[in-house]
C-alpha positions in Angstrom: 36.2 37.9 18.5 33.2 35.2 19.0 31.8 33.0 16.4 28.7 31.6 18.2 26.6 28.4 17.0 23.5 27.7 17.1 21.7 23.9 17.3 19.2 23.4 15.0 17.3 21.0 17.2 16.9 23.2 19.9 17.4 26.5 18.6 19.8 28.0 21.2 23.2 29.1 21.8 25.5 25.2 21.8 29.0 26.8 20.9 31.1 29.5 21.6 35.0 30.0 20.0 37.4 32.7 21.4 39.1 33.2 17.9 41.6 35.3 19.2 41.9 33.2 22.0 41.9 30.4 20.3 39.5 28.0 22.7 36.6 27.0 22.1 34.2 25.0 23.9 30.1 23.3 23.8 28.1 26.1 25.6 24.2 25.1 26.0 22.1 28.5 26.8 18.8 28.2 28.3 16.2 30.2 30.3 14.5 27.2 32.8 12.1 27.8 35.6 11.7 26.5 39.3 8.4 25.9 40.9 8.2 27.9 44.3 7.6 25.0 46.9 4.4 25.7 49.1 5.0 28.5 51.9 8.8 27.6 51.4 9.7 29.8 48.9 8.9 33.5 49.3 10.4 37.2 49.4 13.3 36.2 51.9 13.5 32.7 51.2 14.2 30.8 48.1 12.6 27.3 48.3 11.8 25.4 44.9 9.6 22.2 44.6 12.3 20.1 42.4 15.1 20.6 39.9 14.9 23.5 37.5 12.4 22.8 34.3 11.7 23.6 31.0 9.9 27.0 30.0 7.7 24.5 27.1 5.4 21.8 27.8 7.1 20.6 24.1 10.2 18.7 24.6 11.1 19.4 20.9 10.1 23.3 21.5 12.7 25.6 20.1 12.5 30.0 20.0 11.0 32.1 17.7 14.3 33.2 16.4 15.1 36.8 14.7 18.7 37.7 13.3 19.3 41.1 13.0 23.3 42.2 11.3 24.4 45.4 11.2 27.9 47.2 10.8 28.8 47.1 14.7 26.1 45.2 16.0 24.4 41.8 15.5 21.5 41.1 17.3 19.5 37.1 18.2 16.0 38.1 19.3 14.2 35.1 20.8 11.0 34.5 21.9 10.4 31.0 24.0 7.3 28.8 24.2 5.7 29.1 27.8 3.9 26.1 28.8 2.4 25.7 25.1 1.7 28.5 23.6 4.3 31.7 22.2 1.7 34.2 22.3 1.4 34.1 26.1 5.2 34.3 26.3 7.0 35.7 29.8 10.9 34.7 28.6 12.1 36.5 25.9 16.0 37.4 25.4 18.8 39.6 22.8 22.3 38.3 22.5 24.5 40.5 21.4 27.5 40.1 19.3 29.9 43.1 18.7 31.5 42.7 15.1 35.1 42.8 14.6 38.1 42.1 11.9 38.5 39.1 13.8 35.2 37.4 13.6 35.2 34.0 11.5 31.7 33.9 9.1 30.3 30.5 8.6 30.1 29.8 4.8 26.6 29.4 5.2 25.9 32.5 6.2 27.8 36.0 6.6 26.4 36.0 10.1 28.6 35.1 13.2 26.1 32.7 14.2 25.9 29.6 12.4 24.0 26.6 12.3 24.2 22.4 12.9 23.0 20.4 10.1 19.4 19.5 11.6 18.1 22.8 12.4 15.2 23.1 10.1 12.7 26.0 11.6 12.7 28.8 9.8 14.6 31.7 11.4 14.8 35.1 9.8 17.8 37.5 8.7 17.8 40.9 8.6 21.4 41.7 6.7 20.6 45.8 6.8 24.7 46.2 6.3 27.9 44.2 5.3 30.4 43.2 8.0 33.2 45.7 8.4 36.4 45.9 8.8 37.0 46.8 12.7 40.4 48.2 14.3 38.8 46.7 17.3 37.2 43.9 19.0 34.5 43.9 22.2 35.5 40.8 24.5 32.5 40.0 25.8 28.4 38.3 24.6 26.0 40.7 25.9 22.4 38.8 27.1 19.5 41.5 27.5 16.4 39.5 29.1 12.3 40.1 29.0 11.1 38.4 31.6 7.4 38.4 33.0 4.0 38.8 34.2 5.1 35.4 35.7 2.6 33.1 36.7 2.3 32.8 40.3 4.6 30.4 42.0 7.7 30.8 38.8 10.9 31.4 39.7 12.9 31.9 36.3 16.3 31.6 36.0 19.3 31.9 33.3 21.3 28.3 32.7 24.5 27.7 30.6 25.7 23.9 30.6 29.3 23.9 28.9 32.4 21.1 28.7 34.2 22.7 31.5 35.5 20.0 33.7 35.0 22.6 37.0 34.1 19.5 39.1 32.1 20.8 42.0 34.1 24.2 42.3 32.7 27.6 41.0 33.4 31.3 41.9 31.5 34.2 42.7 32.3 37.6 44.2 32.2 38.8 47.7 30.3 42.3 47.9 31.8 43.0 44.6 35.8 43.1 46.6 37.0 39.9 46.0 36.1 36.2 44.3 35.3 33.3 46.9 35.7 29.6 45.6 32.0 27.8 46.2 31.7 24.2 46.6 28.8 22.5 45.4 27.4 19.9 48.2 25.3 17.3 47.2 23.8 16.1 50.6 22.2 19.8 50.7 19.1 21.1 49.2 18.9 23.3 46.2 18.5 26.8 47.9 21.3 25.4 50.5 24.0 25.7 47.5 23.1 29.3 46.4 25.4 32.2 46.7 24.7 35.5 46.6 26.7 37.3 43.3 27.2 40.8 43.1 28.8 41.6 40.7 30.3 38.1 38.7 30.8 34.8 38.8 32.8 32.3 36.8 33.7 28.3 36.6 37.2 27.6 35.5 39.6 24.6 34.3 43.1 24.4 32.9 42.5 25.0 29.7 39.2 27.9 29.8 37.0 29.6 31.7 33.2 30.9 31.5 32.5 34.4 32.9 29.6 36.2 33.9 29.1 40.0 34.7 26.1 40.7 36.3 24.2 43.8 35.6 22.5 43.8 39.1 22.8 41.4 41.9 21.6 37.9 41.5 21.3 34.4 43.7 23.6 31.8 41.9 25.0 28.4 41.8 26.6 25.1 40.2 25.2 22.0 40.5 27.0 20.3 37.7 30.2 20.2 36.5 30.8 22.8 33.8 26.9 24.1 34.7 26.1 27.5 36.1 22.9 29.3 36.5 21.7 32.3 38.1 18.4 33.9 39.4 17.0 36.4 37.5 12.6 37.1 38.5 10.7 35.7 40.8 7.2 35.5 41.2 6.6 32.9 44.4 3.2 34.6 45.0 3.2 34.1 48.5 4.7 34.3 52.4 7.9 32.1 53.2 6.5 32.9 56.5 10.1 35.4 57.2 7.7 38.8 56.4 5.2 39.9 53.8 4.5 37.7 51.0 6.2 38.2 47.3 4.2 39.0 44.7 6.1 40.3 41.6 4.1 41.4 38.6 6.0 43.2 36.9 8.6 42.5 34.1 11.8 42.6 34.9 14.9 43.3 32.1 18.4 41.7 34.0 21.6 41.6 31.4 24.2 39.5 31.7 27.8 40.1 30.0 29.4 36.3 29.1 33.2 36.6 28.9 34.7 33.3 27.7 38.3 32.5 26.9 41.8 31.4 28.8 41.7 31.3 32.4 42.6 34.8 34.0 40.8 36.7 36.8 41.5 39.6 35.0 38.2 38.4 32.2 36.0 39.8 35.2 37.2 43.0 36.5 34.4 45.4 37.1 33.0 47.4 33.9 31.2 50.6 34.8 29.4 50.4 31.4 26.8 47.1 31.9 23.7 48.1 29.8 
């Protein structure tokens, strides 16, 4: 049901096509990070020192990239450079891609992930199985996460950048009962345009729509037309001066389910079956 491409001069996710659907649409994918501002930003509060950056010191830094095909499944394993070095890695991530009858193959390769013309690392295929023919078709991306020990003061979250022309408008659910429409305001701070997410959240124009099912609840928001991004492990390593301090050690595994096609509510009723 998805062909997904990937750039070759950054080495993540930049298209996604709904074939049966028929829409398409440019679809950045990114893990960033925000620096926890000074006794701002802490287990009750979330303050961050500046817009969102990237994991690499490297501007040019793309993921270690693994391709893994099999009959049902086909997995991207990716590790990314943290600060400047991939061995001390905290961000790591597995998109999934259930196969179908309907999935268009690049020529270039029998995977459903293809590639630009200037990606030149080196990224390895494991083809363990041929592609079969499916009597059915999953409608949805699945994005399993590895994220930690972050270093003190991280807060990490999951960005997607797209064409959508949602303006300053995005949706996220109330308590898991019903979607609210969020307006992004640009005289606030940050933190100030956050919204809690339950369960999913979505931006939305006339022609498609990006969906996100949340596999436990996150802080989310939009802060540019066709972007969303959401909160997924904080390590502030310190009080926000509400309670105790936060500091979070451990690694955390979040999972995300991207539905994108036509515009319908209906792309994010609740599943019962997320990871």
């Amino acid at each position: 049901m998805y062909n997904i491409t990937l750039s070759r001069v950054t080495g993540r996710i930049a298209h996604i096509q709904n074939v049966l659907d028929g829409v398409q649409n440019s679809v950045v994918q990114d893990i960033r990070q925000y620096e926890s501002e000074k006794e701002i930003s802490g287990a009750y509060a979330f303050g961050p020192k500046g817009s969102s950056m990237s994991l690499s010191s490297s501007s040019s830094s793309r993921p270690l990239t693994y391709i893994s095909e099999g009959p049902l499944l086909s997995e991207l394993h990716q590790t990314f450079e943290c600060g400047s070095s991939f061995t001390s890695s905290y961000a790591k991530q597995v998109i999934k891609l259930y196969s179908s009858s309907v999935l268009s193959w690049s020529s270039s390769s029998p995977s459903s992930s293809s590639y630009d013309d200037n990606y030149d690392n080196n990224i390895h295929h494991d083809r363990s199985a041929p592609v079969p023919d499916a009597e059915y078709a999953y409608n949805y991306i699945d994005v399993q996460y590895e994220l930690g020990v972050l270093p003190a003061k991280t807060e990490i979250i999951a960005s997607f950048q797209s064409d959508i022309k949602s303006g300053d408008t995005f949706y996220t659910d109330s308590n898991g009962y019903e979607f609210h429409k969020r307006k992004y305001d640009p005289t606030l701070k940050i933190q100030a345009n956050y919204y809690p997410i339950v369960y999913a959240s979505f931006i939305t124009d006339n022609s498609s729509q990006l969906s996100f099912l949340h596999e436990r609840s996150h802080g989310g928001s939009s802060l540019l037309s066709g972007q969303m991004e959401m909160m997924l492990h904080r390590n502030p390593n310190q009080t926000d001066h509400f309670g105790p301090g936060l500091t979070d050690e451990d690694i955390a595994y979040p999972g995300l389910r991207i539905v994108y096609g036509k515009p319908g509510v209906e792309r994010v009723l609740r599943q019962f079956h997320l990871f």
